[in-house]
C-alpha positions in Angstrom: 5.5 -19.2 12.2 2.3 -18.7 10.3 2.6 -15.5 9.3 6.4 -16.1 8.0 4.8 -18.5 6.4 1.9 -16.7 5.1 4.6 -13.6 4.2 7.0 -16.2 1.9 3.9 -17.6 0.1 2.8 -13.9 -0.9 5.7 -13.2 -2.3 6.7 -16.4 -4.0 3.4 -16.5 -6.1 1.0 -18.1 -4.3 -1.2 -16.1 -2.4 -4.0 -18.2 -2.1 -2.0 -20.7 0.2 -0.7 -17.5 1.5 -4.6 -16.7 2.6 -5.2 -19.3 4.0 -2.1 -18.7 6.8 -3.1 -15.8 7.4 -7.2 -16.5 8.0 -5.5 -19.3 10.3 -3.3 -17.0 12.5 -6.3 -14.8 12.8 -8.7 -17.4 13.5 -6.2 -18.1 16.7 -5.4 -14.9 17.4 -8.3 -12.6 16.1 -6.4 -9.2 17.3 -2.9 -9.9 15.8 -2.8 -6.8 13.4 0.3 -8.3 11.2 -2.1 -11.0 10.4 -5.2 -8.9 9.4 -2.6 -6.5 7.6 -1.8 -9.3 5.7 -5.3 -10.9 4.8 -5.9 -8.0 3.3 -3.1 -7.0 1.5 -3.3 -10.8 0.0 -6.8 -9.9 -0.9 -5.7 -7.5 -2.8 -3.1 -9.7 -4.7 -5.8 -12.2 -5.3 -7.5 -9.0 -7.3 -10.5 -9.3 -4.5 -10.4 -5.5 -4.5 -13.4 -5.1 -2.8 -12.8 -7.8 0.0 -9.5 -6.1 0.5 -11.0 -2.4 0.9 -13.2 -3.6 3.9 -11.0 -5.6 5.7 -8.0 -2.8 5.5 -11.2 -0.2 6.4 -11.9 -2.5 9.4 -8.6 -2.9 10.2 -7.6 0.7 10.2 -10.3 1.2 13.1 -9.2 -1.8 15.0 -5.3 -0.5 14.8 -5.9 3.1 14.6 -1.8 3.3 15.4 -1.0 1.1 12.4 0.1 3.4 9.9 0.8 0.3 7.2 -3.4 -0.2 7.7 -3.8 3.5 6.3 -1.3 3.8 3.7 -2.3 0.3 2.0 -6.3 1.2 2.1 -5.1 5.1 0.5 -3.1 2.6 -2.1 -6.0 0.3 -3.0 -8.4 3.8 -3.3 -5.7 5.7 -5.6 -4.5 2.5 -7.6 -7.2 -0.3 -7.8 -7.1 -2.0 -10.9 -11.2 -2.3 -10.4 -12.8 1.0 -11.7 -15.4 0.2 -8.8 -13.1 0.9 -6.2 -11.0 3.7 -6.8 -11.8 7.1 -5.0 -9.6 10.0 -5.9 -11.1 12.1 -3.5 -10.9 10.1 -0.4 -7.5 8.8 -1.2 -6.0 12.3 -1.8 -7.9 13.4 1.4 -6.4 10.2 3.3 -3.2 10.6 1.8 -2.7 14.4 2.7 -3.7 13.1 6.5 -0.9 10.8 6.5 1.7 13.2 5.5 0.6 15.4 8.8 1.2 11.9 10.8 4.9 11.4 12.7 6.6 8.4 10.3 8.9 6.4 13.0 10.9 4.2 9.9 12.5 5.3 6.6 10.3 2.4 5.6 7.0 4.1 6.4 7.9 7.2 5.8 8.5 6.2 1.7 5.5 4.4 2.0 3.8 7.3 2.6 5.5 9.6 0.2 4.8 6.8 -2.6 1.0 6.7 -1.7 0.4 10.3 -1.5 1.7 10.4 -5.2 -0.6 7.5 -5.8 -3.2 10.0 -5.0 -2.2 12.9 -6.6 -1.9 11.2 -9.6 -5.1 9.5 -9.2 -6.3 12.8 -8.8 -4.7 14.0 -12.0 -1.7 16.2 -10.5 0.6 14.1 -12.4 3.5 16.9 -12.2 3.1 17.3 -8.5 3.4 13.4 -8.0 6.1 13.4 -10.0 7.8 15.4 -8.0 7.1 13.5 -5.1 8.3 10.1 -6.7 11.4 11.9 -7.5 11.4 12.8 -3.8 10.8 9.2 -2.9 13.6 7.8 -5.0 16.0 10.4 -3.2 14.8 9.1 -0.3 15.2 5.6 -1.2 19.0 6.5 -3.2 20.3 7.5 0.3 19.2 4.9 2.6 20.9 2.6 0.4 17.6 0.8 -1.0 17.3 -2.4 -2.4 17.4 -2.3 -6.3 13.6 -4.1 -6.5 12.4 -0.6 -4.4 14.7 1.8 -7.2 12.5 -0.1 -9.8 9.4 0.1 -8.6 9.5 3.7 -7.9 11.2 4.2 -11.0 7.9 2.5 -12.6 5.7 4.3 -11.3 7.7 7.9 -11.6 7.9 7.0 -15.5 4.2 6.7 -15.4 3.7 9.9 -13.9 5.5 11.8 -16.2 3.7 10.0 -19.0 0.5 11.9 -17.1 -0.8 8.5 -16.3 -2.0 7.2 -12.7 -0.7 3.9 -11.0 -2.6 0.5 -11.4 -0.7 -1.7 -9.3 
């Protein structure tokens, strides 16, 4: 109940409420993964980039099977709004050893797709993640996606054509 909770506070604008759920459900069950995925995706929406980098870095050692642990922390290294933070390098690196991973879900697997361009165009292979962003919205076009997904890949493919990286 906490983390639906948690989840519909995210994404209703208030993630600091949201936080809070989430350090509760933790506090009573310190090795629910949905719960640490969460903290520190919130984190991140509370723009405490840094915060949010550790506790995905922890997390992805705690849940080595949770892919959603290692395409979030490649997200927050290719896209940071904070300077500080972003790593082309390691994300691209990252990113490249996700692709060589079995994705169960059409959801992970655009995840994935979406965050390796992240990385390329972090990297400044803007054509290259363009093409994978087009890839993506294929993807997405035949599963029947929700219009919200369409956009925000559509976002982010304008912005690699424009030879700009992603900062969200």
């Amino acid at each position: 109940a906490r983390l639906l909770r948690a989840r519909l506070l995210a994404v209703t604008g208030r993630p600091a409420e949201a936080l809070e759920q989430y350090k509760t459900a933790l506090d009573l069950e310190p090795l629910n993964a949905d719960a640490a995925l969460g903290y520190g995706m919130t984190l991140a929406l509370l723009d405490r980039f840094v915060e949010a980098r550790d506790r995905l870095t922890e997390g992805n050692k705690t849940f080595p099977d949770k892919v959603a642990f290692k395409w979030t922390l490649v997200r927050l290294l290719a896209a940071a709004p904070d300077d500080r933070l972003r790593n082309a390098r390691r994300a691209l690196t990252s990113a490249e050893q996700l692709l060589g991973e079995s994705q169960k879900s059409l959801d992970d697997r655009v995840a994935v797709g979406e965050t390796y361009a992240m990385a390329l165009a972090e990297s400044g292979q803007h054509a290259t993640a363009a093409a994978v962003q087009r890839d993506v919205r294929a993807t997405v076009q035949k599963s029947g996606g929700s219009d919200d997904i369409l956009r925000r890949v559509g976002e982010n493919l304008s912005q690699y054509e424009r030879g700009l990286p992603c900062r969200r």
